[in-house]
N, C-alpha and C positions, 0 to 999 in steps of 0.2 A: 313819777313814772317807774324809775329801778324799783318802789317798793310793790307798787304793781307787777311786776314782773317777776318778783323775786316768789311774792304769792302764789301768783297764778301758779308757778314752777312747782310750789308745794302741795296746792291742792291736784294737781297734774299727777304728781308722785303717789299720794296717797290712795288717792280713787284706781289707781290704773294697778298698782298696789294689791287693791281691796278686790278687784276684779279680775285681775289677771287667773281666775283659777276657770274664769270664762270660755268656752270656745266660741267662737263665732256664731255657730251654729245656732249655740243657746242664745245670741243675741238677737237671731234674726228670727226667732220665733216670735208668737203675735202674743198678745196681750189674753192669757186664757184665765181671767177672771175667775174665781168661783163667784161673783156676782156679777156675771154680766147680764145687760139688761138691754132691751130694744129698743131700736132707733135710736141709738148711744153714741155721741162723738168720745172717743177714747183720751182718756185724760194723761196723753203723752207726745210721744212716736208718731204712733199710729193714729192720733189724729191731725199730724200737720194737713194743710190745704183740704181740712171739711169742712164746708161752709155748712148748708144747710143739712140737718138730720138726714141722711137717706132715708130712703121711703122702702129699702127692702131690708128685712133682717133674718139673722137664717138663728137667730134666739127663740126657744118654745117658750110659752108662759108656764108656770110650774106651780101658781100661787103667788104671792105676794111677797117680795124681794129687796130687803134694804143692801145700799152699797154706801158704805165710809167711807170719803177718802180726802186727802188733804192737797194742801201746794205750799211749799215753803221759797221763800227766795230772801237772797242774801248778798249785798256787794260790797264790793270792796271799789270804793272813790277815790281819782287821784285829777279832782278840776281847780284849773283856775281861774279866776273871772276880772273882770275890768270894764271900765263906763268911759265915759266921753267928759273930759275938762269942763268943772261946774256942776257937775250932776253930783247927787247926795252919795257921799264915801261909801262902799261897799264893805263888806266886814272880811278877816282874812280867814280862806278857807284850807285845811289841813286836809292829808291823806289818810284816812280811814274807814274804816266797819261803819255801814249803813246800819240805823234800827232793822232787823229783819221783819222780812211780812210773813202771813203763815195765814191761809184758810180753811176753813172745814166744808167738805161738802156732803151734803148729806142728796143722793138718790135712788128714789124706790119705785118699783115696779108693783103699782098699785092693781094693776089689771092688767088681758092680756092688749096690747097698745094704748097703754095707760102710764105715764109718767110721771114724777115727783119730782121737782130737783129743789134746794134749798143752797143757799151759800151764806156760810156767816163769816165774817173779817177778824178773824182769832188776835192778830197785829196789823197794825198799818204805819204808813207817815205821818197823816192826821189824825185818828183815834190810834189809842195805844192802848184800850179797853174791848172785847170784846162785844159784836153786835153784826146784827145780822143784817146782810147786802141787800139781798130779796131772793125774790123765785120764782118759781113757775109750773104751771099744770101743763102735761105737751098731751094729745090727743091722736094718734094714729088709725085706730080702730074704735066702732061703737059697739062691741060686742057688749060693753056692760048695761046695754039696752037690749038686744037680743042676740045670740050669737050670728055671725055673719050680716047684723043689720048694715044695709048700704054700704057693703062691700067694694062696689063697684066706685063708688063717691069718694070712699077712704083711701082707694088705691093708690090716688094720686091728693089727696088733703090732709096735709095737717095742720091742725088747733094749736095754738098757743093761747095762756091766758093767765099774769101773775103780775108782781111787784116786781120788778127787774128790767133789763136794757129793750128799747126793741130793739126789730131789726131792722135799722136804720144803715144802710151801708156794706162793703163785706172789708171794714177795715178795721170791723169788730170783733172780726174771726183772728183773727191776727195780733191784735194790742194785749197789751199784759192788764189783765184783771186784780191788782192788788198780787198777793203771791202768785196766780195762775200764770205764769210768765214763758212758758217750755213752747207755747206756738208762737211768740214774740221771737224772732231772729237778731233783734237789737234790745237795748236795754230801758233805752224810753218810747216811749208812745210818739205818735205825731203831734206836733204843735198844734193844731186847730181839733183839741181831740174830742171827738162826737161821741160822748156818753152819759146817760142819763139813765137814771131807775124812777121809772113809772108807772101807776096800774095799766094796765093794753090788754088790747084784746087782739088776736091777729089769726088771717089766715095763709095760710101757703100753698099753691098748685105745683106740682111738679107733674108736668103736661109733659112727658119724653124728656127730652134734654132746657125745656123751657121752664121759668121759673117765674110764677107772678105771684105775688105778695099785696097783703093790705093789713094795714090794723089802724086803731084808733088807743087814743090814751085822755085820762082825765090831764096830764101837762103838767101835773103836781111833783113835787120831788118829795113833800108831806104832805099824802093827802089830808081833809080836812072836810065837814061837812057844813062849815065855814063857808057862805055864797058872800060874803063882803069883806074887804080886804080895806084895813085904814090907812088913808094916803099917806105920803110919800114926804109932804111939807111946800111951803109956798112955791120953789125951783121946779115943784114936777107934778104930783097930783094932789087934788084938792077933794078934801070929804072922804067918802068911800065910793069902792070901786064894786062892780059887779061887772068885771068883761072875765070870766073864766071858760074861755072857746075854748071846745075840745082840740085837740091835736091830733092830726091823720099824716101817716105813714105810708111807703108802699115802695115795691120793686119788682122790675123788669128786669130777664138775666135770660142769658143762654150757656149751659156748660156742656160741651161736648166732647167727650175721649174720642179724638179722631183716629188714633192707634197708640198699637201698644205703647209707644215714644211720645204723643203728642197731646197734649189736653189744652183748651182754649174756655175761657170765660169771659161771657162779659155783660155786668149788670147794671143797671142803672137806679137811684134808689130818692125818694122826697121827701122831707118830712117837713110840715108844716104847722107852726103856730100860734094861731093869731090871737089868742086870751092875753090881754095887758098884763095881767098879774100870775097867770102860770104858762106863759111864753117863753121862760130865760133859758131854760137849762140843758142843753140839747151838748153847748162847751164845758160849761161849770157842774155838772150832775157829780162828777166821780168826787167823792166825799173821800179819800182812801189816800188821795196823794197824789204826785207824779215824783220819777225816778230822780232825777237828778238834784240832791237832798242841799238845801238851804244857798243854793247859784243865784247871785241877783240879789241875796237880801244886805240892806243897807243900815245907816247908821243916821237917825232921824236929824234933823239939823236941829230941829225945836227944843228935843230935848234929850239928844244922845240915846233913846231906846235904839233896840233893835228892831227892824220893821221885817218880817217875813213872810213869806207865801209859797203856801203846803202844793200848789199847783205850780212852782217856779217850772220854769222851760216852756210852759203853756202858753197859749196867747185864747183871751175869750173878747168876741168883739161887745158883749154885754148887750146883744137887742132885747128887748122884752115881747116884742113880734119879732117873726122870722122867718122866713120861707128859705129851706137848704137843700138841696143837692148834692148828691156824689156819684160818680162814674169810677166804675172798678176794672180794668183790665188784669186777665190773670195767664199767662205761659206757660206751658212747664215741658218742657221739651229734654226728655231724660233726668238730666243732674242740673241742667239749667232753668231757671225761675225768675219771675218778671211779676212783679205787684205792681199796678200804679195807683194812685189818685187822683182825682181831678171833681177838686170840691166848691163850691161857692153857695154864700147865705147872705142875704139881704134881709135887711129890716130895719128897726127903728127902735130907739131908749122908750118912746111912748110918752114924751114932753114934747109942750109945741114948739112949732117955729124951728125947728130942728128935721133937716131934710134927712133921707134915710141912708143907711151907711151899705158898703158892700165888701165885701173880703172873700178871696179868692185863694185857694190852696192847692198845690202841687206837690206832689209824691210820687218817687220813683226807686222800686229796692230793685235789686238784681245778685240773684244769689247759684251759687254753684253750691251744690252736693255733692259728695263723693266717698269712698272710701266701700266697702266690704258690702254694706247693705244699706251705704249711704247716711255714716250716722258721724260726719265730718262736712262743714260746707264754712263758706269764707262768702262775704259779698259787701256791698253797699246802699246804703237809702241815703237819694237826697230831699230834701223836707224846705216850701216855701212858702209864705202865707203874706197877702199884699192886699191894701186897701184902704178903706176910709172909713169913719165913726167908729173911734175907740170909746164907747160909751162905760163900757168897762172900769176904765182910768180915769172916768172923769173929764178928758177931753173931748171936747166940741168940733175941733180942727178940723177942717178940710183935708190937711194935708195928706198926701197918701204915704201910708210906713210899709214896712217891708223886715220881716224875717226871716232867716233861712238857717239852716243848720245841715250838715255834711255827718254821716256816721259809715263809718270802714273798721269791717270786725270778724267774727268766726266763729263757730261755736264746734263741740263737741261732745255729739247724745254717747254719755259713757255705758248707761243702758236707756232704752225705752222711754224709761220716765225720771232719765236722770241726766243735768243739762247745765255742761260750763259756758259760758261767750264770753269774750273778751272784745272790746269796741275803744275808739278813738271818736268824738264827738267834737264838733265843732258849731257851736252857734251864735249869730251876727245878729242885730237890731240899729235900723237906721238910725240919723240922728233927729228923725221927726219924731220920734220917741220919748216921754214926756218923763219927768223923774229920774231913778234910779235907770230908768233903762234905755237911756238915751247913748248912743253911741255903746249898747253893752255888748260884752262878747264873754263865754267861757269856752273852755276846752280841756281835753286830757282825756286822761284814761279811764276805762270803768267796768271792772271782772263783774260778771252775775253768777252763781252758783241758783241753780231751778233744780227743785224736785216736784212732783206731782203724781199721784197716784188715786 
């Protein structure tokens, strides 16, 4: 913890240092791109709480417009962790320098409401190789069919359609993408975290202040033109498989600025999928990592390896069907701010005789902003996830587990697109909890340094 502290104090020094030749003034001007491009959520600042693209932009098409830009993120660790008497020895962890992550984004303004986006994973936790995330085609206008074609249609529709996340949820507007971490308030993700990259296809209404959504996806995390999948082994499936059901998506929302002080959201979102063999991935998709680097990993009894997992802090219930749900309530009443969650996914491993499992997730942040133009805020998330059929781990048990984790922190945007937080984490696993994670817990400290441009 001092050496956290002692850090934090430095990079504190240097940045405030670097910028002090700032006025204020200059900080609270907006993001004047020389490539900016339409229907754009702003890769900073200025895009905290955009959920969906607006549907207005006061950008002209000028031709066709490429824009580069990156996201680096960088921590500094200070956890410690511990299990429950009997459980497989955990390994001891020290305070230091995380691998950094770093993305490239590439998007371009192919038309005039015609977009590009592309994301490749320059570093990660899990690949330390360069490779590309996915992407997508956005759709706002069909003038590349005739100008002003169905104007009236487009006014309120937009297209999406690539290799990348749906939009499943709005707690995906919010979680740290690999580096993309500056709309993240905290420094990991929620426990039961819904991401996956898959081909979709999706459309969006923005009816006045209502919001209804749908897409469909092939369910694949690699797609493949592969219709049979070889079983599993005598415990689970037998032969080949041929259930690859597509996957449908969708969401209900209302977001209303009721004044200048007040804005209220509230969506509701499904995602479904019932193909045996490309149903899993909705918890386990993000290939990239999760933040809190090597928490939880153990020291095998069998044979003294080290046992690790690039997703530690996560919890995935492992259905291979799955019907999920999430309810997003959003606040924002001046400098104070209110995200919840309220998630739950049923389904089943897809072996017999095995009834289906359910888990249930709760989130709640609460954040204060403040300072000159609001580029200073402090709050809390608390994160709980409880249920039955951990097919994930292998267990069959009935028993219902239960995890939760507490995070209290702060952050401050030194400009726009440049972003310290500082967090205390705290997270518990019952003792129905099988393995290494039986009665676990870690805690401490954990500085983030974001930039994104």
């Amino acid at each position: 913890m001092k050496k956290t502290v002692v850090l934090f104090a430095a990079i504190t020094f240097l940045f405030s240092s670097a910028f002090a030749q700032q006025t204020p003034e200059n900080k609270q001007e907006k993001n004047n791109d020389k490539k900016a491009l339409q229907y754009f959520r702003a890769p900073g600042y200025d895009g905290l709480n955009v959920f969906e693209t607006p549907k207005q932009t006061d950008v002209e098409f000028d031709g066709l417009d490429v824009r580069l830009g990156g996201d680096f993120a960088l921590q500094f660790q200070g956890l410690d962790h511990s299990n429950a008497a009997g459980a497989p020895e955990l390994i001891p962890l020290g305070s230091n320098i995380n691998l950094p992550a770093a993305n490239l984004n590439i998007d371009v303004q192919l038309h005039n409401g015609v977009r590009l986006h592309m994301r490749t994973y320059l570093s990660s936790r899990h690949h330390n190789e360069s490779w590309v995330k996915g992407g997508y085609i956005q759709i706002d206008k069909l003038d590349f069919i005739r100008e002003s074609f169905a104007d009236d249609l487009m006014d309120v529709l937009t297209l999406r359609a690539g290799m990348d996340q749906p939009s499943y949820g709005d707690a995906k507007y919010r979680r740290s993408d690999n580096a993309k971490a500056i709309y993240n308030p905290f420094v990991g993700n929620y426990i039961m975290d819904a991401f996956t990259t898959e081909p979709f296809l999706e459309a969006t209404f923005h009816l006045n202040d209502f919001i209804i959504m749908g897409g469909v996806t092939n369910g694949m995390l690699h797609p493949t033109v592969n219709n049979s999948q070889t079983g599993w082994g005598s415990d689970k499936f037998q032969g080949e498989i041929d259930d690859l059901a597509p996957t449908y998506y969708g969401k209900l929302g209302l977001d209303k600025q009721i004044n200048d002080d007040l804005r209220m959201r509230l969506t509701g979102s499904v995602y479904t999928a019932q193909g045996t063999d490309n149903g899993n991935h909705l918890y386990s998709g993000d290939r990239a990592g999760a933040r809190y680097y090597k928490v939880l990993s153990y020291i095998a009894p069998s044979d003294s390896s080290v046992v690790t997992n690039f997703r530690s802090g996560r919890f995935n219930p492992g259905f291979n069907k799955e019907t999920a749900f999430q309810i997003n309530p959003f606040v924002k009443y001046k400098g104070l701010e209110f995200f919840g969650v309220f998630e739950q996914t049923t389904g089943s491993s897809g072996r017999e005789n095995l009834e289906n499992g359910t888990y249930t997730q709760l989130g709640a942040e609460l954040l204060y902003r403040f300072g000159s133009w609001d580029q200073f805020y402090i709050g809390s998330r608390f994160n709980s996830v409880s249920g039955h059929g951990d097919y994930a781990s292998g267990s069959t048990a009935p028993d219902n587990k239960s995890v939760n984790r507490l995070n209290i922190g702060g952050g401050w945007f030194m400009t726009k697109n440049t972003l310290v937080k500082l967090e205390y984490v705290n997270q518990n696993y019952d003792e129905n909890f099988t393995n290494q994670l039986k009665g676990a817990n870690f805690s401490g400290a954990v500085l983030e340094a974001v930039v994104s441009f």
